[in-house]
DRENBARO-461848 format. One record per atom (N, C-alpha, C): residue in three letters; x negated, y, z. Coordinates in pm, whole numbers, padded with zeros to 5 digits, always signed. Layout:
N
alaXYZ ...
This chain:
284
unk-14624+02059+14098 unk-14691+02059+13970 unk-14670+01925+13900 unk-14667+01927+13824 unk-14617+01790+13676 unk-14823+01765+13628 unk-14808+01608+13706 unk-14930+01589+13648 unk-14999+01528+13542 unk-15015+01515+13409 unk-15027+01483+13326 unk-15113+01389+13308 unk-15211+01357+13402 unk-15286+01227+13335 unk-15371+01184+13464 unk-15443+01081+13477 unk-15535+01032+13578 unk-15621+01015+13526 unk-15759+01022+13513 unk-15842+00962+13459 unk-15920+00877+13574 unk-16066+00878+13481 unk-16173+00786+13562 unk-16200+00911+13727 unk-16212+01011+13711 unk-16288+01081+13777 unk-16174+01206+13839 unk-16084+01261+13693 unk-16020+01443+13713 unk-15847+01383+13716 unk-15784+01438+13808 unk-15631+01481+13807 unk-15629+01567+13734 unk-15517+01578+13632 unk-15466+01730+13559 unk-15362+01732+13557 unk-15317+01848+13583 unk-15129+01913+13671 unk-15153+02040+13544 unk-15020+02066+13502 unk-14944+02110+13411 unk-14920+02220+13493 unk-14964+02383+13489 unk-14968+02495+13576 unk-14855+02559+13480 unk-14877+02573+13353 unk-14746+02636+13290 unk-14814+02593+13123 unk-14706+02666+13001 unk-14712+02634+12880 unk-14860+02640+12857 unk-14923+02707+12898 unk-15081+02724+12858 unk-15170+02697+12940 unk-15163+02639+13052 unk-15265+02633+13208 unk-15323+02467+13250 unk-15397+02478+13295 unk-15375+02326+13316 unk-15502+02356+13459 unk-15461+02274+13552 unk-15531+02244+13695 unk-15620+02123+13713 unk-15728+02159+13708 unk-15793+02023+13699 unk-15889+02000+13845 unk-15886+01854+13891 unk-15893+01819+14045 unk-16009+01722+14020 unk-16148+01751+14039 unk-16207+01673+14057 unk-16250+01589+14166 unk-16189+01428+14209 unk-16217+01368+14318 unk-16331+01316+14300 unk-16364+01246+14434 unk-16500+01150+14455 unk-16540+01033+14403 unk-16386+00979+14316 unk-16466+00875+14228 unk-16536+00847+14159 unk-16603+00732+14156 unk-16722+00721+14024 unk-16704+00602+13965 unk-16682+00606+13808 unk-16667+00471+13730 unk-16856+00411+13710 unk-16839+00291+13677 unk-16973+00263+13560 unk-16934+00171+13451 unk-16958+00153+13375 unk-16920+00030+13265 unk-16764+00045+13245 unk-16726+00196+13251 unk-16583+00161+13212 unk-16503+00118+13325 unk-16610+00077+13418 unk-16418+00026+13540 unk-16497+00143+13696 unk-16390+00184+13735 unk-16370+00239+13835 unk-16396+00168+13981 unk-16497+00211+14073 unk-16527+00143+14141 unk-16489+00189+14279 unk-16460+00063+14375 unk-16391+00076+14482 unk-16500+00181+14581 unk-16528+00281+14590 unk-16612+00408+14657 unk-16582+00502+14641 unk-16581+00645+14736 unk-16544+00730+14704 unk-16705+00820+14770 unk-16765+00855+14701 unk-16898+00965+14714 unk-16890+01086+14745 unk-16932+01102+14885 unk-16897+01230+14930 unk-16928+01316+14883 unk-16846+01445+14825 unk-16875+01596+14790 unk-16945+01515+14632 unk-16899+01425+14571 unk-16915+01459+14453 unk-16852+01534+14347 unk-16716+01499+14354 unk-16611+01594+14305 unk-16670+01751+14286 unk-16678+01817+14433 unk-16697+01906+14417 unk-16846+01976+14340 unk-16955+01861+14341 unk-17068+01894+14287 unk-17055+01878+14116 unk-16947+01858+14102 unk-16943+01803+13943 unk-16852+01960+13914 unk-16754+01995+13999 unk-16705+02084+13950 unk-16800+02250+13963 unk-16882+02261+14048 unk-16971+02346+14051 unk-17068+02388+13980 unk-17119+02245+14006 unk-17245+02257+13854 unk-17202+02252+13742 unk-17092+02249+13703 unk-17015+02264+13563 unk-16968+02414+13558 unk-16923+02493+13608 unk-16918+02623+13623 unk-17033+02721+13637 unk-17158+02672+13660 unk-17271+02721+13601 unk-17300+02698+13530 unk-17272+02596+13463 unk-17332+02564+13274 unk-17220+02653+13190 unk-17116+02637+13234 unk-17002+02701+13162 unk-17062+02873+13129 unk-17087+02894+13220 unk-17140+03069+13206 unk-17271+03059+13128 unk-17380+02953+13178 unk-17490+03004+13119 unk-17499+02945+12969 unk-17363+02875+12868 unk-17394+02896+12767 unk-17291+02936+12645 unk-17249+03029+12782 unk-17092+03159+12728 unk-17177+03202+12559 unk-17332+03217+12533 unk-17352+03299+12421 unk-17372+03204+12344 unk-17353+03056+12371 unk-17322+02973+12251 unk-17184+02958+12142 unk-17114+02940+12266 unk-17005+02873+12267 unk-16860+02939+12370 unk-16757+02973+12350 unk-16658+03005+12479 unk-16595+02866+12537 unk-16594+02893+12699 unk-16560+02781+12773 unk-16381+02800+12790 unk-16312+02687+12828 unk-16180+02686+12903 unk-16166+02741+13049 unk-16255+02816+13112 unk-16240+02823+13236 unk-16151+02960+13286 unk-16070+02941+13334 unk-15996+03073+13406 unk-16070+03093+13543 unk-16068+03004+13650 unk-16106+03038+13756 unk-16140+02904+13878 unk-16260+02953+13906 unk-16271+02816+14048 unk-16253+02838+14181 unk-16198+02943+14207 unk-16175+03034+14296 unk-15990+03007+14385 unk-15986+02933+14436 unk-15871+02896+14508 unk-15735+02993+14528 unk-15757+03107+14533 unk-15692+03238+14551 unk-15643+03282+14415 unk-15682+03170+14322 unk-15634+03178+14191 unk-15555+03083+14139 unk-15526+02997+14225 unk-15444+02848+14194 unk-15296+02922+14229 unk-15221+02836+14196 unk-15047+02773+14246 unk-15087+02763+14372 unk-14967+02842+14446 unk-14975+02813+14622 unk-14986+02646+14656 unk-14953+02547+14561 unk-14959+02450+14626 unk-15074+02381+14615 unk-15187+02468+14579 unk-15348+02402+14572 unk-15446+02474+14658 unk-15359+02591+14746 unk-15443+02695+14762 unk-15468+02623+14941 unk-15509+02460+14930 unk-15529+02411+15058 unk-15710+02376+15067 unk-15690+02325+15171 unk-15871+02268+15197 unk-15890+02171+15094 unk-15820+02054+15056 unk-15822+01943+15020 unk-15818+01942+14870 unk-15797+02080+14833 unk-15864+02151+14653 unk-15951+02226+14662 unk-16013+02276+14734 unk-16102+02424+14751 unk-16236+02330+14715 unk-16310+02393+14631 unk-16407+02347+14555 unk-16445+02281+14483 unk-16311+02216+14456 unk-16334+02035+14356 unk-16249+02090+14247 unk-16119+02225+14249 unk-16057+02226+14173 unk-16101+02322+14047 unk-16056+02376+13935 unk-16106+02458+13817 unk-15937+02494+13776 unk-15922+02616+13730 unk-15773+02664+13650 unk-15844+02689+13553 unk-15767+02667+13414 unk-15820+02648+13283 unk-15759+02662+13197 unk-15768+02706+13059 unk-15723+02719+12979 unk-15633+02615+12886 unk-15530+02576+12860 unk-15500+02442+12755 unk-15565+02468+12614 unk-15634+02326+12581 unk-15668+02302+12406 unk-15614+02230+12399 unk-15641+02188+12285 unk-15569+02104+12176 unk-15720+02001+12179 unk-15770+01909+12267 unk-15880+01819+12251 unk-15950+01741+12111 unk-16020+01771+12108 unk-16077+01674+11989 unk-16142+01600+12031 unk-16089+01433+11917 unk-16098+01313+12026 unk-16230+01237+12011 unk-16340+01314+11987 unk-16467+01311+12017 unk-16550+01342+12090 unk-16636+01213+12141 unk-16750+01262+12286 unk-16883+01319+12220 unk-16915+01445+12228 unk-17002+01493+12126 unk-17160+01466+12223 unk-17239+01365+12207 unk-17335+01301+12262 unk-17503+01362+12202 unk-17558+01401+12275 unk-17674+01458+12238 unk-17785+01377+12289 unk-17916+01312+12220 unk-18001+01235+12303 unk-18134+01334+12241 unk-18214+01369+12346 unk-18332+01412+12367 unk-18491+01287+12372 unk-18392+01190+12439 unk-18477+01085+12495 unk-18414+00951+12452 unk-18507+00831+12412 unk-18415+00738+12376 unk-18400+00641+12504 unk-18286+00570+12532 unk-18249+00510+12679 unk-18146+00497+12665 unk-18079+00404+12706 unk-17918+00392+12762 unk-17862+00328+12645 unk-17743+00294+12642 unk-17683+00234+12492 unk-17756+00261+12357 unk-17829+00419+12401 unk-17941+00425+12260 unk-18029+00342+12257 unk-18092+00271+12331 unk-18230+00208+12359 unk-18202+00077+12307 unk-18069+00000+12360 unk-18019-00099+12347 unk-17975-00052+12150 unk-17933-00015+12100 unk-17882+00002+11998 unk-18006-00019+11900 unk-18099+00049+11925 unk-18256+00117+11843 unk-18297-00079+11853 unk-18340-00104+11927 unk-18433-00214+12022 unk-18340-00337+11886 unk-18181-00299+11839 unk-18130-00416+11778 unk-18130-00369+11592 unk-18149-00250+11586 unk-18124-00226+11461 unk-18218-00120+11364 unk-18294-00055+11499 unk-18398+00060+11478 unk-18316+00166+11394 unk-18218+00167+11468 unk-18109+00309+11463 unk-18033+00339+11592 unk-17942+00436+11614 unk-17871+00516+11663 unk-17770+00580+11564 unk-17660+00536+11587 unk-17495+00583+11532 unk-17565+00614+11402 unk-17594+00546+11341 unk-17668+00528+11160 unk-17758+00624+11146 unk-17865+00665+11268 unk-17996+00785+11235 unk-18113+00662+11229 unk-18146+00662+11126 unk-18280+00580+11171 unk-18443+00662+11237 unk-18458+00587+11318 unk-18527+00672+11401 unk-18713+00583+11385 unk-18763+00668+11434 unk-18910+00607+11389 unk-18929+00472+11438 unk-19066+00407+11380 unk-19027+00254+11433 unk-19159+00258+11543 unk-19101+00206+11695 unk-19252+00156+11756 unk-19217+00227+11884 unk-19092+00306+11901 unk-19047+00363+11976 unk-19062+00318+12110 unk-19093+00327+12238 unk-19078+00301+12366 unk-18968+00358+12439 unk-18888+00308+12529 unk-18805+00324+12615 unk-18819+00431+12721 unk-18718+00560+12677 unk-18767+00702+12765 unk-18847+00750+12686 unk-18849+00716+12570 unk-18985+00798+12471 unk-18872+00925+12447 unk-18962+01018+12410 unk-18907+01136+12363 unk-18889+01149+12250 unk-18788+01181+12173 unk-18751+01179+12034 unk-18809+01298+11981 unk-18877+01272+11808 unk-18883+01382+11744 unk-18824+01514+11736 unk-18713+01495+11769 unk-18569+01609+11787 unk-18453+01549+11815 unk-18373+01653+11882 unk-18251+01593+11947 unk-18204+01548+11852 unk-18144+01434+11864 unk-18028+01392+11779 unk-17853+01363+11816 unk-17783+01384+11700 unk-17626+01371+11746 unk-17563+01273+11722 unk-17532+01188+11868 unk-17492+01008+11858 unk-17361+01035+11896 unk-17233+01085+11822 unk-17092+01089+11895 unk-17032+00969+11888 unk-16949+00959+12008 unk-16870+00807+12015 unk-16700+00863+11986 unk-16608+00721+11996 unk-16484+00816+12046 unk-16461+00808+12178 unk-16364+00875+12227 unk-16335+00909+12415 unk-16264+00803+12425 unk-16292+00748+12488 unk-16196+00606+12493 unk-16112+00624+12661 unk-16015+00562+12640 unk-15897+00551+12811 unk-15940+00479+12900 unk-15925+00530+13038 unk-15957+00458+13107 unk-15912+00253+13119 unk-16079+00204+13112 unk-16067+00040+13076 unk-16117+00037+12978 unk-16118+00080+12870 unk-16174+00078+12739 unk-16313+00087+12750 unk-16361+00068+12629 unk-16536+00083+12565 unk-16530+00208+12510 unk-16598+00305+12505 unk-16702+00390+12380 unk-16721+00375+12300 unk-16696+00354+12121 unk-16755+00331+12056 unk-16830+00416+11940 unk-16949+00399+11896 unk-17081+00461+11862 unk-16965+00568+11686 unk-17028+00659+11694 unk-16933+00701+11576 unk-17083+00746+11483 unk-17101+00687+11341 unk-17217+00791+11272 unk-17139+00897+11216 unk-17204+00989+11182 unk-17184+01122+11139 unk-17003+01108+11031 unk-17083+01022+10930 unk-16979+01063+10843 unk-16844+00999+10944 unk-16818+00911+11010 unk-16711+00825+11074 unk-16623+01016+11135 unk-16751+01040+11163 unk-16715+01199+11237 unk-16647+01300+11162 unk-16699+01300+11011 unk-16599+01366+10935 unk-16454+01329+10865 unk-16474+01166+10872 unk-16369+01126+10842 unk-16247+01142+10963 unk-16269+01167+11095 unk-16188+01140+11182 unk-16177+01346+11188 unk-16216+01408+11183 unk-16229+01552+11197 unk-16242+01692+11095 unk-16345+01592+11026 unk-16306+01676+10891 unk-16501+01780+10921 unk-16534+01741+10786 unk-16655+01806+10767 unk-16670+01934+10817 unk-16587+02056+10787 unk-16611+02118+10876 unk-16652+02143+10998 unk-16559+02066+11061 unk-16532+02089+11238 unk-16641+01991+11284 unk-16690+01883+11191 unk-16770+01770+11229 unk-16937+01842+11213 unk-16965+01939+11100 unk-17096+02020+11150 unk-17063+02128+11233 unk-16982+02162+11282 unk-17000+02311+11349 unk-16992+02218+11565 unk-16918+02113+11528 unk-16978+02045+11644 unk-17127+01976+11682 unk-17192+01926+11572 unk-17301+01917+11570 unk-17408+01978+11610 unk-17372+02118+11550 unk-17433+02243+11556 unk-17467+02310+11712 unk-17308+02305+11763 unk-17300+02342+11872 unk-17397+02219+11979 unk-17330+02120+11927 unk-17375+02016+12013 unk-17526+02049+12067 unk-17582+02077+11965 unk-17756+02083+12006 unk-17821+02219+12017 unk-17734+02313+12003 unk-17806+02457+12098 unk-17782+02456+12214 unk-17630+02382+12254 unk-17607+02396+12391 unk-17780+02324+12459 unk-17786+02187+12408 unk-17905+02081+12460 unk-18003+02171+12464 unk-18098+02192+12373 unk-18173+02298+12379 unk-18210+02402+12453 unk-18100+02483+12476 unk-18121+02577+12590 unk-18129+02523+12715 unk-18032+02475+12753 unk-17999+02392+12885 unk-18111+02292+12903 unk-18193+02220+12816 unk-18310+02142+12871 unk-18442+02229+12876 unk-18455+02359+12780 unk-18528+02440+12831 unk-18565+02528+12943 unk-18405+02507+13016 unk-18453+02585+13175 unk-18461+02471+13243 unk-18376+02331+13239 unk-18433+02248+13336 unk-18561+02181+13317 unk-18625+02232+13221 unk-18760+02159+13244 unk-18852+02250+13314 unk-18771+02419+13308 unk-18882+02500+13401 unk-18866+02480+13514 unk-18743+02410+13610 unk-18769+02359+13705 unk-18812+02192+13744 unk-18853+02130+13649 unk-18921+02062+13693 unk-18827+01864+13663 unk-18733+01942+13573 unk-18614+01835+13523 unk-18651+01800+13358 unk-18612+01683+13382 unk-18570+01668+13164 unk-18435+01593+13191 unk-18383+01658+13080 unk-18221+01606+13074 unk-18261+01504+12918 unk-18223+01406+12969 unk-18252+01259+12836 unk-18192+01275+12771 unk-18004+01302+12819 unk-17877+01286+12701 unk-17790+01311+12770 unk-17685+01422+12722 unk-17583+01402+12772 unk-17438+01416+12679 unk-17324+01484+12730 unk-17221+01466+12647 unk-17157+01592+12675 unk-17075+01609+12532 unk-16979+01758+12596 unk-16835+01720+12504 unk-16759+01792+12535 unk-16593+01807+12509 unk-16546+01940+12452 unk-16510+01922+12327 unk-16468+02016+12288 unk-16307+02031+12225 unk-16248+02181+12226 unk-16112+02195+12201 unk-16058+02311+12125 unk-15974+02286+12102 unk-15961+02425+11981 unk-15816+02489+12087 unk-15828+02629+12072 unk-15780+02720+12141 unk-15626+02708+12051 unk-15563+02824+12116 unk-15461+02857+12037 unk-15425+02981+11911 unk-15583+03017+11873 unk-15650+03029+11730 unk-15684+02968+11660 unk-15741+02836+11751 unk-15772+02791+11618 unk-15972+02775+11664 unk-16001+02838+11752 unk-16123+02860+11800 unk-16201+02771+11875 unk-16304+02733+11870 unk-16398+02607+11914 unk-16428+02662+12038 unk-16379+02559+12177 unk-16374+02619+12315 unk-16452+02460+12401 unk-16551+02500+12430 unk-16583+02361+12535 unk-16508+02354+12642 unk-16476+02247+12700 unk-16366+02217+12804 unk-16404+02109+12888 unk-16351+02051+12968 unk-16414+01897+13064 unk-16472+01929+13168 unk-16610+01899+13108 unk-16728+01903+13243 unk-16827+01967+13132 unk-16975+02011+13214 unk-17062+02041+13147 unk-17227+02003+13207 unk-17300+01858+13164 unk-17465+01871+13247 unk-17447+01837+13419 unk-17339+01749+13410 unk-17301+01666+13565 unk-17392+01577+13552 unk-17394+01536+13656 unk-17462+01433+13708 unk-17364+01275+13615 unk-17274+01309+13609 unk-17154+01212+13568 unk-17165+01208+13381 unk-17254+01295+13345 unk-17195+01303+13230 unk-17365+01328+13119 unk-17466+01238+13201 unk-17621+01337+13171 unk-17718+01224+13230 unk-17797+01201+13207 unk-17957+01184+13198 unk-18037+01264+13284 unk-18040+01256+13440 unk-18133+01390+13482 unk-18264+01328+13507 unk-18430+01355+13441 unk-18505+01278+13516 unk-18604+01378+13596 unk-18675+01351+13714 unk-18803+01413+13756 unk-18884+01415+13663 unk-18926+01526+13620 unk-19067+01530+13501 unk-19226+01433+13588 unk-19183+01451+13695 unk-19315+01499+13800 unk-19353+01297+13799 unk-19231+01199+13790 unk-19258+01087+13751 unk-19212+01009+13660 unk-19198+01080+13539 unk-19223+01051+13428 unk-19311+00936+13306 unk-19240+00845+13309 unk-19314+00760+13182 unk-19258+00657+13127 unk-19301+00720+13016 unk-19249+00603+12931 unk-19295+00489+12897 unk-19218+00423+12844 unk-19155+00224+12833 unk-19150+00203+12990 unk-19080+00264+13050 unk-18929+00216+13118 unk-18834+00287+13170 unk-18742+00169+13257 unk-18654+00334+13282 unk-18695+00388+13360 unk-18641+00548+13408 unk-18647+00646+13490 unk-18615+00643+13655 unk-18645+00722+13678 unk-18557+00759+13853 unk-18482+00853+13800 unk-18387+00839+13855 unk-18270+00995+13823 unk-18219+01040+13904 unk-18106+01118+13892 unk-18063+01222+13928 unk-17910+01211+13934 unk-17885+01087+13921 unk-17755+01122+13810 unk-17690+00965+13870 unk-17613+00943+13777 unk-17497+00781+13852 unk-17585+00662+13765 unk-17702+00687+13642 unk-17763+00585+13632 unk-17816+00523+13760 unk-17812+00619+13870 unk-17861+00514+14005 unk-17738+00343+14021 unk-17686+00420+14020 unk-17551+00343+14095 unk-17525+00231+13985 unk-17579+00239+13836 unk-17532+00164+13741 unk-17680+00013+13728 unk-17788+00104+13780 unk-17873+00021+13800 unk-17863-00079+13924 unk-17831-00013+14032 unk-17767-00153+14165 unk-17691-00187+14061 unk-17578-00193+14020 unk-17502-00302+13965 unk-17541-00400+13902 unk-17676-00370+13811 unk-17725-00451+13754 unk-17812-00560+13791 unk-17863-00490+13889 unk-17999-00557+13972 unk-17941-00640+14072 unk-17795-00641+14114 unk-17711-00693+14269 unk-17623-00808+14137 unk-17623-00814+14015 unk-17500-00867+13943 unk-17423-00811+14024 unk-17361-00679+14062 unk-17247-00681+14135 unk-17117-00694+14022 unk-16977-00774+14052 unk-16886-00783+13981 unk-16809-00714+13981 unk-16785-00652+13857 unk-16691-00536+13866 unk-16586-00584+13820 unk-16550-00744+13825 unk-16412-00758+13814 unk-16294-00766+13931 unk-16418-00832+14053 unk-16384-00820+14160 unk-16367-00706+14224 unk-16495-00623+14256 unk-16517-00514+14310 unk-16509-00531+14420 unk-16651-00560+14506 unk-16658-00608+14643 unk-16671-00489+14702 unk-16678-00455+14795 unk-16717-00317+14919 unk-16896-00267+14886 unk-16902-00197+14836 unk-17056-00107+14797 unk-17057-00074+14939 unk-17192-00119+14953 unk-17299-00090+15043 unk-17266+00079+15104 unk-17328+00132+15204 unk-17292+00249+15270 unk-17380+00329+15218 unk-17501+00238+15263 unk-17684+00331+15198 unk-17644+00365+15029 unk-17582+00300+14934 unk-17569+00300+14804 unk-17468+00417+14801 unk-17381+00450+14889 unk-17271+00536+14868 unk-17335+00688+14913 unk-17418+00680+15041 unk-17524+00787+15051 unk-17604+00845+14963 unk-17649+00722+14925 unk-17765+00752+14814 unk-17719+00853+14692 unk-17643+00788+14672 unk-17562+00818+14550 unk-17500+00994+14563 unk-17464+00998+14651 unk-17429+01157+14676 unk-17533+01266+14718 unk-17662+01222+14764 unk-17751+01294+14802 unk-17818+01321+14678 unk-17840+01198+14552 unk-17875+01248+14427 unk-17819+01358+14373 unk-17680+01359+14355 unk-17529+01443+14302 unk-17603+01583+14370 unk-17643+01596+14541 unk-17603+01716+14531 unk-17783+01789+14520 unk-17893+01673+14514 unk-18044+01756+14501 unk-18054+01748+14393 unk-17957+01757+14275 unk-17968+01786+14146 unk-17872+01928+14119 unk-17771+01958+14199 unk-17708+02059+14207 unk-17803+02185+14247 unk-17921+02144+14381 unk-17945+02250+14418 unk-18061+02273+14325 unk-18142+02194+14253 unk-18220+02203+14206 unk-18229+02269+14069 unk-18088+02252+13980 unk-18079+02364+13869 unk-18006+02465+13883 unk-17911+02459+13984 unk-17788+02607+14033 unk-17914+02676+14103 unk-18040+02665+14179 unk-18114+02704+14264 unk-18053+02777+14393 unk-17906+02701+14405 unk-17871+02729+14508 unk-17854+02614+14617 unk-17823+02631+14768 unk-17742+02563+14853 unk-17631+02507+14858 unk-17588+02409+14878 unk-17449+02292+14834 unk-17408+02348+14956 unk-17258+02359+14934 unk-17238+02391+15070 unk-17083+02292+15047 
């Protein structure tokens, strides 16, 4: 297979004119750099729990997914060492926007609000606390930046200028029914999703198709409702664990010393009691 790109996290191999194979390994970036660890069975928890979001918001939106099912790959994936981490998929045409949804303010939003009492040019109420819950979701898109690079904050119109008014509300649009639904069942189990991000691509109609990942741990805000409060941060669910040791250890991510074992545990046992907790199934 002809592999087309590496990223922070997914291999993608070139299956034919329209296919594309995507390999999710155990790495985990934070701040943009890729860190020397590999987290067990995360890969595969990112590609799982993304194939249940993919279905449960088929009546929003259509996904890229052909199949996660191994017996559906190129004989040369149909080994142990792809079976569950991999996805066969449809090719788009990507649009080069991270379409960012915040429920909750925190994270680069918090930091952003705290300097300007906005978010990607929304001005948002003043007096706000950290983890406060926003009046309504709002849509903070950045662009996708390459691995090494920064994120940077896009406001709305930046969005139509780079996409075109059209495509820039009907992503919007989408952006926040997907949120909506999807934080309305994880709060019946006992979750709030703060913010997360989605990827979208246009088919070979012409048709608005989500693609990537979907409500990973890698890509989301997961908090326990049950300890919950605001003005500060959260416990999660999610790789804000792993981004907070960094912060709290100064660990250098220019160096990139050897992460702790307990931190590499930790870190995957979150990944997968967030899997079982909205799939309501067993990680296996």
């Amino acid at each position: 297979m002809k592999k087309i790109t590496s990223g922070k996290v997914r291999e993608i191999y070139e299956v034919d004119e329209d296919k594309l194979l995507l390999v999710v390994s155990d790495r985990i970036s934070a701040f943009d750099y890729i860190l020397p660890a590999m987290i067990p069975n995360k890969g595969k928890v990112l590609n799982q729990i993304s194939k249940f979001w993919f279905d449960f918001i088929t009546d929003i939106v259509p996904n890229h997914v052909i199949s996660i099912d191994s017996k559906d790959f190129p004989k040369e994936f149909q080994t142990p060492e792809f079976e569950g981490r991999s996805m066969l998929v449809k090719k788009l045409k990507m649009i080069p926007v991270e379409c960012i949804v915040r429920g909750y303010i925190s994270g680069s939003g918090w930091i952003a609000y705290k300097e300007t009492g906005k978010v990607c040019g929304i001005t948002l109420p003043k007096g706000l606390q950290e983890s406060q819950k926003l009046p309504e979701p709002i849509f903070t898109p950045s662009t996708k930046a390459d691995v090494g690079t920064h994120d940077e904050h896009l406001s709305f119109e930046q969005t139509v200028d780079l996409v075109g008014q059209e495509l820039a509300e009907k992503l919007k649009k989408k952006t926040i029914e997907i949120y909506n639904k999807c934080s309305e069942y994880a709060a019946e189990r006992g979750i709030i999703i703060a913010d997360t991000k989605f990827e979208f691509g246009l088919d070979e109609n012409g048709e608005l198709v989500i693609g990537d990942e979907v409500l990973t741990p890698d890509s989301s805000r997961f908090w326990p409702a049950n300890t919950y409060e605001i003005g500060r941060a959260q416990n999660s669910f999610d790789k804000q664990y792993i981004r907070d040791w960094i912060k709290s250890t100064k660990y250098d991510l220019n160096t990139k010393p050897e992460i702790p074992e307990n931190v590499i545990n930790t870190t995957s046992n979150k990944y997968i009691e967030i899997f079982e907790i909205l799939t309501e199934k067993k990680f296996k």
